[in-house]
C-alpha positions in Angstrom: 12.9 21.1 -61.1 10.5 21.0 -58.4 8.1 24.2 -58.3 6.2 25.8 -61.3 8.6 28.5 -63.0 5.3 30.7 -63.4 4.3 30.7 -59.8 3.2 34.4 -59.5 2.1 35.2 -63.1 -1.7 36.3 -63.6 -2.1 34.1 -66.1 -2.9 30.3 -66.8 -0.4 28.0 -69.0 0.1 24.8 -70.5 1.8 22.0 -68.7 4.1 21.9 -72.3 6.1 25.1 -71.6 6.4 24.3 -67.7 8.9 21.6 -66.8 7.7 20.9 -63.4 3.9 21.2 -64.5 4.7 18.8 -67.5 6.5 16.1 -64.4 3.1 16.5 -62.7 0.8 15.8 -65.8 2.8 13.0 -66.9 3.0 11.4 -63.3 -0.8 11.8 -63.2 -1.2 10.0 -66.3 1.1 7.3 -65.0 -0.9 6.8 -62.0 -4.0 6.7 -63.8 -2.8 4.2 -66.4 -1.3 2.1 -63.4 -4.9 2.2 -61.8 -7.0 0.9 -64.4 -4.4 -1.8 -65.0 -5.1 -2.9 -61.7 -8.5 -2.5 -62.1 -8.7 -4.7 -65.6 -6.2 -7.2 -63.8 -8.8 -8.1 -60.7 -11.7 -8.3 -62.9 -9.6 -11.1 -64.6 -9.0 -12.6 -61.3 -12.3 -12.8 -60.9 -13.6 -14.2 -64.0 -10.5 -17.0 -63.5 -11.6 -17.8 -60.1 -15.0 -17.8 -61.1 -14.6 -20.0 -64.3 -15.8 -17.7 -66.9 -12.5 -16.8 -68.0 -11.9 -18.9 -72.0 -8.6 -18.7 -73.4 -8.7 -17.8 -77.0 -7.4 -20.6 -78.8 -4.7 -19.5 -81.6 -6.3 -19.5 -84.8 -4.2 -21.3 -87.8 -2.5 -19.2 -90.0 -2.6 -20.2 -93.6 0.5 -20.5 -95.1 2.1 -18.4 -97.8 2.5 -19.3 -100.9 5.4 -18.1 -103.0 5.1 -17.8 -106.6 8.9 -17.7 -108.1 9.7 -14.7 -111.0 8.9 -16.0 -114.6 12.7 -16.8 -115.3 12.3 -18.1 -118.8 14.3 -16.4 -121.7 11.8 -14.2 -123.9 12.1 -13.9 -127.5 12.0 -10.4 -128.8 10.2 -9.6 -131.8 11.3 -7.3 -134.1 10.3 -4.0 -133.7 8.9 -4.8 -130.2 10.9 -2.5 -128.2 11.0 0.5 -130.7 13.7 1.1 -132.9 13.7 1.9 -136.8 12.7 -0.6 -139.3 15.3 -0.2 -142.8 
């Protein structure tokens, strides 16, 4: 769909209940997001040409530690769970 369906209507509307509006916006946004990209890109460029680019080295990670379930057989007093005593 290529032209606003409320061409001719005295009022203004959101881009959400036009199709072809809701193209434009999203385009736009595209474009912008693609722009500044760019832009971020050169100024890396230029701090790499420069030399004042540092790669962040890769902290360590600790490693995990597993702690294995208590698998042990338990001795049940009685009267420990409920029940009746007789």
């Amino acid at each position: 769909m290529s032209s606003c369906l409320t061409y001719g209507i005295d009022y203004p509307h959101s881009p959400v209940h036009c199709p072809a509006c809701w193209a434009d916006q999203q385009q736009a946004r595209t474009l912008a997001a693609l722009e500044e990209a760019n832009t971020l890109k050169r100024q890396e460029l230029a701090l790499r040409e420069d030399a004042g680019w540092v790669e962040p080295k890769p902290r360590a990670q600790p490693r995990p530690t597993y702690i294995l379930p208590d698998t042990t057989p338990k001795q049940q007093r009685y009267g420990a769970k409920g029940g009746i005593q007789i």
